[in-house]
C-alpha positions as CSV (number, residue, x, y, z in Angstrom):
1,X,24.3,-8.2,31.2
2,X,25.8,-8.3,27.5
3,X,24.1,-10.0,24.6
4,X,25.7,-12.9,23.5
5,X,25.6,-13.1,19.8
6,X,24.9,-17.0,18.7
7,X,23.2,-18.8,16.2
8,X,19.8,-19.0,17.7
9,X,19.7,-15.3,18.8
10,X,21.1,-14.2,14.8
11,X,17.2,-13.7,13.5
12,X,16.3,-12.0,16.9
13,X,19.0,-9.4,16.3
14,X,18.3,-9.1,12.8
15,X,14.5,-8.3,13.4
16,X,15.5,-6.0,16.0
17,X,18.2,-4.1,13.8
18,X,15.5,-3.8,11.0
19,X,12.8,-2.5,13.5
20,X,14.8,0.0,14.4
21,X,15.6,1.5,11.7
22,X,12.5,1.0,9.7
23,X,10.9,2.8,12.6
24,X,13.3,6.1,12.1
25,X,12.7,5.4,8.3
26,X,8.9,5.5,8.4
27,X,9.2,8.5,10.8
28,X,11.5,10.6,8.9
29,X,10.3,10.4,5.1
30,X,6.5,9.4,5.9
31,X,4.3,12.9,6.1
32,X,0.7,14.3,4.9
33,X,-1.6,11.9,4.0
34,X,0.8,9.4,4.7
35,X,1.7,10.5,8.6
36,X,-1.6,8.0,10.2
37,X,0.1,5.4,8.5
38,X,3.6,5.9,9.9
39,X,2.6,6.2,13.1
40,X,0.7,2.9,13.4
41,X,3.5,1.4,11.9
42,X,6.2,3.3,14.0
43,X,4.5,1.4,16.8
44,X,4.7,-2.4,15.1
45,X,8.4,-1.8,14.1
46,X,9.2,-0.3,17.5
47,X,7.4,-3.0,19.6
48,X,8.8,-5.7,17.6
49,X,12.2,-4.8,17.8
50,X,11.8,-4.5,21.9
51,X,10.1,-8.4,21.7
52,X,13.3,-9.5,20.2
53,X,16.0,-7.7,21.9
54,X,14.3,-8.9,25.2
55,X,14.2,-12.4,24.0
56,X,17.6,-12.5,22.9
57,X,18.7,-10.8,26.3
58,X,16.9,-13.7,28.1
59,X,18.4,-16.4,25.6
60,X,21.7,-15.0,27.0
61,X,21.6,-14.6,30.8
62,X,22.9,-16.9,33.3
63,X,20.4,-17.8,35.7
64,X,16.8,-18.6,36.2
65,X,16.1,-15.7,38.4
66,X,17.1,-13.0,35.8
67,X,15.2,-14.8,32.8
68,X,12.2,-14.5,35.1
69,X,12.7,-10.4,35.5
70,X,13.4,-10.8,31.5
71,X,10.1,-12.4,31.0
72,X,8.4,-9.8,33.0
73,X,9.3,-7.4,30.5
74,X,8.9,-9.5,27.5
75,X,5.4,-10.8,28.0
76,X,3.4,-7.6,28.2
77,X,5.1,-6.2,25.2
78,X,4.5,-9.4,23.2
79,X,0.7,-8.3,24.2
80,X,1.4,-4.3,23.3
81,X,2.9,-5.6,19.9
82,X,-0.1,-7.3,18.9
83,X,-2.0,-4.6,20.3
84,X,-0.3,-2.6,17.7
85,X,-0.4,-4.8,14.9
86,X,-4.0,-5.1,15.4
87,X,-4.5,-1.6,14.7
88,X,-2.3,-1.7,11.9
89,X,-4.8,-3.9,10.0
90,X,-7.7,-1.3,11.2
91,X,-5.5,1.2,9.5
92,X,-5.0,-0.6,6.2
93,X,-8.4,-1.8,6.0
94,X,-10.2,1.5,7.0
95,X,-12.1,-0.1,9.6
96,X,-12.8,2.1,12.8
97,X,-11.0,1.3,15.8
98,X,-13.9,1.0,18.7
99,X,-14.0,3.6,21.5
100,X,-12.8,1.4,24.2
101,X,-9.5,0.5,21.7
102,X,-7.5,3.3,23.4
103,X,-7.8,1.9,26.3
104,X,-6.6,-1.6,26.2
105,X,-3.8,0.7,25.2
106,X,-3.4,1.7,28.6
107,X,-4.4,-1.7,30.5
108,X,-1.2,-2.9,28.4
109,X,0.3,-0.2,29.8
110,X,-0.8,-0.9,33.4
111,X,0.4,-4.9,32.7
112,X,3.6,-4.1,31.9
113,X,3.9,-2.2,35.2
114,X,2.2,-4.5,37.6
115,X,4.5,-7.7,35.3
116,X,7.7,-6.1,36.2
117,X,7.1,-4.7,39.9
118,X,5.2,-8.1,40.8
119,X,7.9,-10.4,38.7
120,X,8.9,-12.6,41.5
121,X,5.0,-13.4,42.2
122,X,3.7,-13.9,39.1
123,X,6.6,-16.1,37.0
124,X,8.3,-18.7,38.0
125,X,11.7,-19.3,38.5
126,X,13.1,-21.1,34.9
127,X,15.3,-23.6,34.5
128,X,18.2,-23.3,31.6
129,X,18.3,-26.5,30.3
130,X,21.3,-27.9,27.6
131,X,19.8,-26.5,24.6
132,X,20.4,-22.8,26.0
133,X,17.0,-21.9,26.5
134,X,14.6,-21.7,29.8
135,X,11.4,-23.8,30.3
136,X,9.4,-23.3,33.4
137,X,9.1,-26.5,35.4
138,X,5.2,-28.1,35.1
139,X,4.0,-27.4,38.7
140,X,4.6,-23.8,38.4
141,X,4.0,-23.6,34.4
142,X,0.1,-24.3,35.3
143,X,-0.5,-20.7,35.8
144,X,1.9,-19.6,34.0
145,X,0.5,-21.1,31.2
146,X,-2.9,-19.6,31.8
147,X,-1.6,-16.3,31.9
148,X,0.2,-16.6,27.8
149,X,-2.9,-17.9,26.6
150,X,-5.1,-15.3,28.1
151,X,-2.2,-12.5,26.8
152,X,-2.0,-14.1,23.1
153,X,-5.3,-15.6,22.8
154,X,-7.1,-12.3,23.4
155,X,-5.3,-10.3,21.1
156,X,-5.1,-13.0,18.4
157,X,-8.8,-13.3,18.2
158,X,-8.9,-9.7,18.4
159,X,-6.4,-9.8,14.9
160,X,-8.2,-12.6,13.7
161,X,-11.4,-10.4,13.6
162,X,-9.8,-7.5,12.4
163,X,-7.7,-9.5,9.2
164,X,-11.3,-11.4,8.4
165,X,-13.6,-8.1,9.0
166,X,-11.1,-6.6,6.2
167,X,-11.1,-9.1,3.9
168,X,-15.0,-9.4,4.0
169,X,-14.9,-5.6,3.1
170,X,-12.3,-5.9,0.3
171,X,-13.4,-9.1,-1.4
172,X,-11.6,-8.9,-4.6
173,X,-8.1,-9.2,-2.7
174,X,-6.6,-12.2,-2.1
175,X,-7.8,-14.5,0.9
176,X,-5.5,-17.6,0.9
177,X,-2.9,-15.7,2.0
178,X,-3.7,-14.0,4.8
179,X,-5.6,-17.0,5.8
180,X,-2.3,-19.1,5.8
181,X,0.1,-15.7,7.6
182,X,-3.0,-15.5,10.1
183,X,-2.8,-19.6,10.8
184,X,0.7,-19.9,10.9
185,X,1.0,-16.7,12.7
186,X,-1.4,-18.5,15.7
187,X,0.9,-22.0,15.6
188,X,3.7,-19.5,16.5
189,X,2.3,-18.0,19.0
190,X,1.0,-21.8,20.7
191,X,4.1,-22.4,20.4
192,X,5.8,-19.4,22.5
193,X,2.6,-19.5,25.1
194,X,2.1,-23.0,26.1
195,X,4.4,-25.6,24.4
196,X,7.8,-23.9,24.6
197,X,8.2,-24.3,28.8
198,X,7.7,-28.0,28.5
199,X,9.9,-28.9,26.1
200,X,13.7,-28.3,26.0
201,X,14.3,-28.1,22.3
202,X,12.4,-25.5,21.1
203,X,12.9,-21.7,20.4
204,X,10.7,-18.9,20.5
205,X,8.8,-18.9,17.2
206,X,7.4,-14.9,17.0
207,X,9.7,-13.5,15.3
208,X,8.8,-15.8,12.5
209,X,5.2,-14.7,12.7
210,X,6.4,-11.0,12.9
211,X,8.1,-10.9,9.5
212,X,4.9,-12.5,8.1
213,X,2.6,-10.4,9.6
214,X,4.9,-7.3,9.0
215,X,5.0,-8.5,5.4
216,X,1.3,-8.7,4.9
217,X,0.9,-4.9,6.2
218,X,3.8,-3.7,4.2
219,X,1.4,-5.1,1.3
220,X,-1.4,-3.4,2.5
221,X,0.2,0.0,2.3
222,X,1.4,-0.8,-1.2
223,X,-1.6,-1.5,-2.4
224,X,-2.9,2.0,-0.8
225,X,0.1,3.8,-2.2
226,X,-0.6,2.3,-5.9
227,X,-4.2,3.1,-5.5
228,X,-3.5,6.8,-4.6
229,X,-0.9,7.0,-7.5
230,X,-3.6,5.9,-9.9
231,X,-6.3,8.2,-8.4
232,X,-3.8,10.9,-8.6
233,X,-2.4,10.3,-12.0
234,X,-5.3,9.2,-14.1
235,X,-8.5,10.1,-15.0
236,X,-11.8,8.3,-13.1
237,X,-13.8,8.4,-16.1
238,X,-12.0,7.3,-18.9
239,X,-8.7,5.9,-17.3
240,X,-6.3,8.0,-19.4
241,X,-3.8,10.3,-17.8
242,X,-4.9,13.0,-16.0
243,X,-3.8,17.0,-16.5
244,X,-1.6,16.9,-13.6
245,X,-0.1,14.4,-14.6
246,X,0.7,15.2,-18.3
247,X,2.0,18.9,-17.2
248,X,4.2,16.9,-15.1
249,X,5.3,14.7,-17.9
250,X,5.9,16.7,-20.6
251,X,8.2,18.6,-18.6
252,X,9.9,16.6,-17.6
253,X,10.4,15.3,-21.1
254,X,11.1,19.0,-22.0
255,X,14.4,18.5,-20.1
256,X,15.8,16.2,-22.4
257,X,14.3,15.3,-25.1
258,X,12.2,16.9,-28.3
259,X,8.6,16.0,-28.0
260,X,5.5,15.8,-30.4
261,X,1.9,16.5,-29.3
262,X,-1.5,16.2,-31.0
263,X,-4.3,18.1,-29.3
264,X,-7.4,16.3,-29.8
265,X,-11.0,17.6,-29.4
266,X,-14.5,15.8,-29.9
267,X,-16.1,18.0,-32.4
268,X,-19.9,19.2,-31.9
269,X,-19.3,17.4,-28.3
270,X,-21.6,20.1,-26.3
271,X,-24.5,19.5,-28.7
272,X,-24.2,15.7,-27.9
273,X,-24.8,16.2,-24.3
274,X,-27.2,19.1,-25.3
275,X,-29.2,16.6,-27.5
276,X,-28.5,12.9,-26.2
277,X,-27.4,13.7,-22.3
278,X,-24.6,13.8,-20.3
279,X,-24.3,9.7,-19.9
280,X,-23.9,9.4,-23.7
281,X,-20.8,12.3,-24.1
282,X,-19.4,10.3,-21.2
283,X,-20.0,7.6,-23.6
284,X,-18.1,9.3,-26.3
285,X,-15.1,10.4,-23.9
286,X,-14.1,6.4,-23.2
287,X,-15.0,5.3,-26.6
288,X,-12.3,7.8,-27.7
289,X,-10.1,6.6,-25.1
290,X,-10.1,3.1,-25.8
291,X,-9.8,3.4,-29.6
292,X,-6.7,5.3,-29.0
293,X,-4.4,3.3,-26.8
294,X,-3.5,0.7,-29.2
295,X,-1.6,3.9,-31.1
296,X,-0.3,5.8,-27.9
297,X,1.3,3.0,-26.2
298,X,4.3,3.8,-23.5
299,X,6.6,5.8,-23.6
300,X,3.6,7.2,-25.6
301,X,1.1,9.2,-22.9
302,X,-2.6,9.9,-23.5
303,X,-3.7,12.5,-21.2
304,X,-7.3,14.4,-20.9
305,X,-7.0,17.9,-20.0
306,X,-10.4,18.2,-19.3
307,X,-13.8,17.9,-21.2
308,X,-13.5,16.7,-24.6
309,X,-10.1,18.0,-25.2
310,X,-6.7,15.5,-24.9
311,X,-2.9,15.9,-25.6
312,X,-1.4,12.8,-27.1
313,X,2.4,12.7,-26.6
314,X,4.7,11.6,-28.3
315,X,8.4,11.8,-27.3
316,X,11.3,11.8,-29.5
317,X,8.6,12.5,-32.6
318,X,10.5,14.4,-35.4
319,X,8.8,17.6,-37.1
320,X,7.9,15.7,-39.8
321,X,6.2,13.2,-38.1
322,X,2.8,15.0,-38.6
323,X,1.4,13.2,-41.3
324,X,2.5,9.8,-40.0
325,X,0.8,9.9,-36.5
326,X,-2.3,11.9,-38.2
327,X,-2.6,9.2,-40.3
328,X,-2.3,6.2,-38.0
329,X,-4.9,8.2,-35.3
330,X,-7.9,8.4,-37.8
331,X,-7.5,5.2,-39.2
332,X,-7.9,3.7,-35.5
333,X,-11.1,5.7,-35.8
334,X,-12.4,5.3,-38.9
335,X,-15.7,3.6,-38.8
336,X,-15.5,3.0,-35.1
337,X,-16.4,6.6,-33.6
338,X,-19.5,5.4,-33.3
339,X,-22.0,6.2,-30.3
340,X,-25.6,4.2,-29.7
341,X,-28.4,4.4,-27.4
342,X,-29.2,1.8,-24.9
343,X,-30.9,-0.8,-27.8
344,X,-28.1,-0.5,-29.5
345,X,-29.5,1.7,-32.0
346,X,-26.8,4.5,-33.9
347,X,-27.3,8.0,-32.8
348,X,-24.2,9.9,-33.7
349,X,-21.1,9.3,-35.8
350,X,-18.2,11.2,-34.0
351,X,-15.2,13.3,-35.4
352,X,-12.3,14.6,-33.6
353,X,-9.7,17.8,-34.5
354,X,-6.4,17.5,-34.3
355,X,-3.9,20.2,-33.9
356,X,0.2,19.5,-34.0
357,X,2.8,21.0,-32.3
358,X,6.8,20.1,-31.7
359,X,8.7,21.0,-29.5
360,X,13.0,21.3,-29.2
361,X,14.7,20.1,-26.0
362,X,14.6,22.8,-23.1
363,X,11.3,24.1,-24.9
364,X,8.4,25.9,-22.2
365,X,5.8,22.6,-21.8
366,X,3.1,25.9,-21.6
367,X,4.2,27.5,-24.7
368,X,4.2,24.1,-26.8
369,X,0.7,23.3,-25.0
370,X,-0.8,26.9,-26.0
371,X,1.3,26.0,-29.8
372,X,-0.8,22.6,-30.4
373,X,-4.2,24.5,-29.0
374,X,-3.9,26.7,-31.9
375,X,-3.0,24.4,-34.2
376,X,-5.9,22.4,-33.0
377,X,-8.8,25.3,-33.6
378,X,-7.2,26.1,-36.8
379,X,-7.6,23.1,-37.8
380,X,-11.3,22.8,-36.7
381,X,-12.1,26.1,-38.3
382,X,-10.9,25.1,-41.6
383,X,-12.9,21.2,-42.2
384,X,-15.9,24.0,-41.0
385,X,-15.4,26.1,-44.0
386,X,-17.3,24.9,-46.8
């Protein structure tokens, strides 16, 4: 039986071309932390790409008889698709798949077996009508009927739960959305489970619902891969760059450009945590932070090392830049340094070092680092000195 490739069966065999290879995609270049959620979707793409290649094989036989073996095949993975998308949305939202999960796993399993072997006792025969498609005839489609509801209705209440349980537990994302994907996505399926056999001018609607729902997960893992980025790449407590990042960075700068740095440390800072507590020199750390990003803005980084010390970089910065970015750091803060108690009350005016370094293209980011170190104690010695 060959395929017959027709307007009507163009989105199925896109969706099943873009299954496929977003399956081998996700397989391939998805690994480490990444590997639980290429697997779970491995098993959406995969599944979807099967619904549509056996609807468009059944949009393109000949008879009744063979679209009923078609349908045997089709129904139970329709139910091991949503099966799959349902844990999908467990996997995005971090919710714990249930014991028992795995094995509705292998009842689908056990359908799809018992659907195809017992084909010509559980479907009726369909009729093609002029439209191209087959409808099953209302005496038979009684039971017929029963059996789609029970096969979509369970698993879309169980996604229903799943999409609602996650958004309850990640309240600050957006809800309309998924509340319209979710509602649309259960019109689609009405429509493939109960009004499609009675009426000869519709088509099959899931695929629809698919790109939707595939869609909203895609999102999901964005949103996980941009959370992870920032986790990795800045710091929790004050929000600038973290160390990893910044040795990262100015290497890579290193390569191609000359770069400027200005090591920066809180002076006295251990006496303030010694004297006032650690919650004030944490205090002290994001005060500094947020006086100076208005002056290092990107391609500008500001990155914390760790403790009180930070590198400020500043790429394409000329030796004799010095005094100009010196300048322009302590004016932003001058008179703002400033750290009080919990009534509001002053208990410390803070002062930071600063020590300047410049580096050539090709230069060792190390070396350069170690350069503005130096330059940084030398400079705090010296403003000791009376």
């Amino acid at each position: 039986m060959s395929l017959e490739i027709n307007l009507a069966t163009v989105p199925l065999f896109g969706m099943a071309a873009l299954g496929i290879v977003a399956s081998l995609f996700l397989l391939i270049y998805w690994d480490g932390y990444w590997k639980t959620y290429a697997r779970t979707f491995f098993k959406v793409t995969a599944l979807g790409a099967l619904v549509s290649i056996a609807q468009m094989w059944m949009m393109s036989v000949h008879t009744g008889v063979q679209a009923r073996l078609v349908y045997s095949i089709a129904l139970p993975l329709v139910f091991l698709g949503q099966l799959a998308i349902i844990e999908a949305f467990m996997v995005c939202f971090h919710i714990s798949k249930p014991p028992w999960f795995s094995n509705i796993w292998w009842g689908g399993a056990l359908f799809f077996c018992a659907s195809v072997a017992l084909h010509t006792h559980i479907y009726p025969i369909l009729h093609r009508v002029p439209s191209g498609y087959f409808f099953a005839s209302p005496p038979s489609a009684i039971g017929f009927s029963v059996l789609k509801i029970t096969v979509f209705g369970s698993t879309f209440v169980g996604l229903l739960y799943t999409v609602l349980l996650g958004l309850r537990m990640r309240s600050e994302r957006q809800r309309w959305p998924y509340a319209i994907a979710v509602c649309f996505y259960a019109l689609c399926m009405v429509n493939d489970g109960v009004i499609l056999q009675h009426y000869r001018t519709l088509y099959p609607t899931a695929w629809v619902s698919e790109v939707i729902l595939y869609g909203m997960l895609w999102n999901e893992v964005r949103w996980h891969m941009k959370d992870v980025y920032r986790r990795l790449n800045h710091d929790a407590l004050t929000g600038a760059f973290s160390r990893s990042f910044g040795e990262f960075y100015l290497a890579e700068l290193l390569h191609t450009r000359e770069v400027g740095l200005l090591y920066a440390d809180i002076d006295h800072f251990k006496e303030i945590n010694d004297t006032y507590g650690h919650h004030v020199g944490d205090q002290a750390l994001k005060l500094l932070v947020h006086l100076l990003r208005p002056v290092v803005q990107s391609p500008n980084a500001l990155i914390r090392l760790g403790g009180d010390e930070f590198l400020l970089v500043f790429p394409d910065a000329a030796p004799g830049d010095e005094e100009r970015l010196r300048t322009a750091i302590q004016a932003a803060l001058d008179d703002h340094l400033l750290l009080h108690d919990e009534q509001g009350m002053r208990i410390a005016n803070l002062s930071i070092s600063l020590g300047w370094a410049h580096a050539t293209k090709g230069a060792s980011w190390a070396r350069v680092l170690h350069q503005a170190d130096l330059s940084m104690y030398k400079h705090k010695e010296a403003r000791r000195r009376p």
